[in-house]
C-alpha positions, 0 to 999 in steps of 0.5 A: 499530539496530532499533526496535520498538513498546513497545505491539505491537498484537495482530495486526500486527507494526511493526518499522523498522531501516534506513530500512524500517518492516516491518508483518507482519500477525500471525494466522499460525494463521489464516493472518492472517485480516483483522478490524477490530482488524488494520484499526485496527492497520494504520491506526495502523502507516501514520500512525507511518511516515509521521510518523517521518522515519526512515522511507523505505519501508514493506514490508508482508507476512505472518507465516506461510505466508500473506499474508491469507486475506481478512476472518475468517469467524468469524461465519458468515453473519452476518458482513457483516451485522454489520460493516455495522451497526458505526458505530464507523469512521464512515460515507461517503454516510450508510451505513457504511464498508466497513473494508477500503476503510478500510484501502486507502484509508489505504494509498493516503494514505501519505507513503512508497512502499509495497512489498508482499511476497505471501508466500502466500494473498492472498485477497479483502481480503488481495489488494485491501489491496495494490492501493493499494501502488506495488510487489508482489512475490510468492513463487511460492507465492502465490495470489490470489483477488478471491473476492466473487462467490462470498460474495454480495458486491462487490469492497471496499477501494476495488477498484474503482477500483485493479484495473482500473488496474492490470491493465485493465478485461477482467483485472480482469473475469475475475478478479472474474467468476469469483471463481476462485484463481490462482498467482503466475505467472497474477498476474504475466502480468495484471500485478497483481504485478511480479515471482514469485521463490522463497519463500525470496527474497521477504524479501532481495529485498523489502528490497533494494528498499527499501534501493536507494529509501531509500539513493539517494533524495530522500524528497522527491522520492519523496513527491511523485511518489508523489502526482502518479503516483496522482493524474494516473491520473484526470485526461482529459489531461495538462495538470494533470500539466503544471501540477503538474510545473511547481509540484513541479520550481520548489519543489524546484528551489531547494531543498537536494536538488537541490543535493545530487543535481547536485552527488553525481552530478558528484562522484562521491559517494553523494547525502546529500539533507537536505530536510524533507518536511513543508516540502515537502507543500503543493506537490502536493495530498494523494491522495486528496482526502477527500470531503465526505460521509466522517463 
C-alpha cells in the first residue's frame, strides 16, 4: 500500500510504499532548480520520515531528466544578495543561514539511512545537498559540477566539510578550483558516488537497496550507526568510538533485537526485529550536535 501526502507540497513529491519514503524534487521544466519553498519542503518531508515508524529508508531523487541544476537564478544577479538579507530561516554567527546548508544539514540529522538516486545534472546545491546522504548511485548520464568559483561564491550547504571527507582534500580541491562539469564516471573514480548504472536502472536498483536495508535489518541498529559512523569522522582517535560502542552494544545487547537477530540467524528464518527506536535515541548523541550560536 502506497501513502501519499494529502497536502503535497509545491516542489517536492513525498510518497512511502514498502518501508521506503521517496522524496522527488519536483520542478521537472526547470530541471528542479533549488529555491527556498524546496528547501523548507525538503526539511518538512526528513522531519515525517524520521517520525513515521514505517519509514526505514529515505531515497531521494529527481523528477525529470535532471537531479537539481543548483539554486534557480531567477533573480539575476541580485540573486544571493537577496537570499542573504532574508531572516526568515534564522541565523548562525549572527548573520544569516545559508539555506542550502539548511537543507544538508537537516539531511546529515536524519534518523534513517539516506539513499540518493542521481538521475541527471547535479549542479552546485543540487550536488552538495547529496553529500550528507550515506549511499549515492548515479545514472551514467549524470553530471556534476561544485560550480561556485565560477559565480563568485563558496561551496555552501556545509560542503566544506562533507566533500573532503568524502573524496580527499586534493579531489575535493580540483573539483571546487575549477569549477568544472563532470560525468558520472569522473564522479565514481573520486569516489563521490558508489556506483554508475544505466539510467533506465537507476530506480530498481535504488529501491532494491533500500528493500535489502529495510527487510533485513534492525532500524535500530541502523539508526545508531548511522550516527556513530558520521560522528567518530571528527574525532583524533578512536577511544570515543570505543566509548560509544561500548554504550551502543550493552543497550541493545538486552534489548528485543538482538534476541531476535541470534535467534532468526540459528533458526534459519527472516529476522522480525520489534524494538522502538524512540526508546533507544539516548544512547548515541545526536549528529550533529547544534551549535549554541544557531538562532
Amino acid at each position: 500500500m502506497t501513502k501519499t501526502d494529502e497536502h503535497a507540497p509545491r516542489e517536492i513529491r513525498y510518497d512511502v510504499a514498502g518501508g521506503t519514503a521517496t522524496i522527488t524534487l519536483h520542478r521537472p521544466d526547470l530541471l528542479n532548480a533549488f529555491t527556498r519553498t524546496m528547501a523548507r519542503e525538503l526539511v518538512a518531508a526528513f522531519d515525517r520520515a524520521d517520525a513515521d515508524n514505517d519509514v526505514r529508508v529515505v531515497l531521494l531523487t529527481g523528477a525529470g531528466r535532471g537531479f537539481c541544476a543548483g539554486a534557480d537564478l531567477a533573480g539575476g544577479g541580485s540573486t544571493f544578495a537577496r537570499r542573504g538579507t532574508a531572516q526568515a530561516d534564522g541565523t548562525i554567527g549572527g548573520v544569516p543561514r545559508d539555506v542550502g546548508g539548511i537543507v544538508s544539514l537537516r539531511i546529515a540529522a536524519a534518523r534513517k539511512p539516506v539513499i540518493v538516486a542521481v538521475n541527471g545534472p547535479a549542479v552546485g546545491v543540487g550536488a552538495t545537498m547529496t553529500l550528507p546522504a550515506d549511499i549515492r548511485i548515479a545514472a551514467d548520464t549524470a553530471r556534476f559540477g561544485f560550480v561556485f568559483a565560477r559565480r563568485g561564491l563558496v561551496p555552501e550547504a556545509a560542503s566544506s566539510w562533507f566533500l573532503p571527507r568524502i573524496v580527499g582534500i586534493s579531489q575535493a580541491m580540483e573539483w571546487v578550483a575549477t569549477g568544472r562539469i563532470f560525468d558520472a564516471a569522473e564522479a565514481l573514480a573520486g569516489r563521490l558516488v558508489s556506483r554508475v548504472v544505466p539510467g533506465d536502472e537507476l530506480m530498481p536498483v535504488a529501491l532494491t537497496l533500500a528493500e535489502e536495508i529495510a527487510a533485513n535489518t534492525s532500524a535500530v541498529s541502523v539508526t545508531l550507526s548511522r550516527r556513530l559512523l558520521w560522528s567518530m569522522l571528527g574525532e583524533p582517535t578512536p577511544w570515543e568510538a570505543h566509548r560509544l560502542d561500548s554504550r551502543a552494544i550493552s543497550a541493545l545487547g538486552q534489548g528485543p533485537d538482538v534476541a531476535e537477530g541470534v535467534e532468526s540467524f540459528l533458526e534459519k528464518r527472516p529476522p522480525r526485529f520489534s524494538a522502538r527506536l524512540t526508546d533507544y535515541l539516548g544512547v548515541v548523541p545526536e549528529w550533529p550536535a547544534r551549535p549554541a550560536d544557531l538562532h
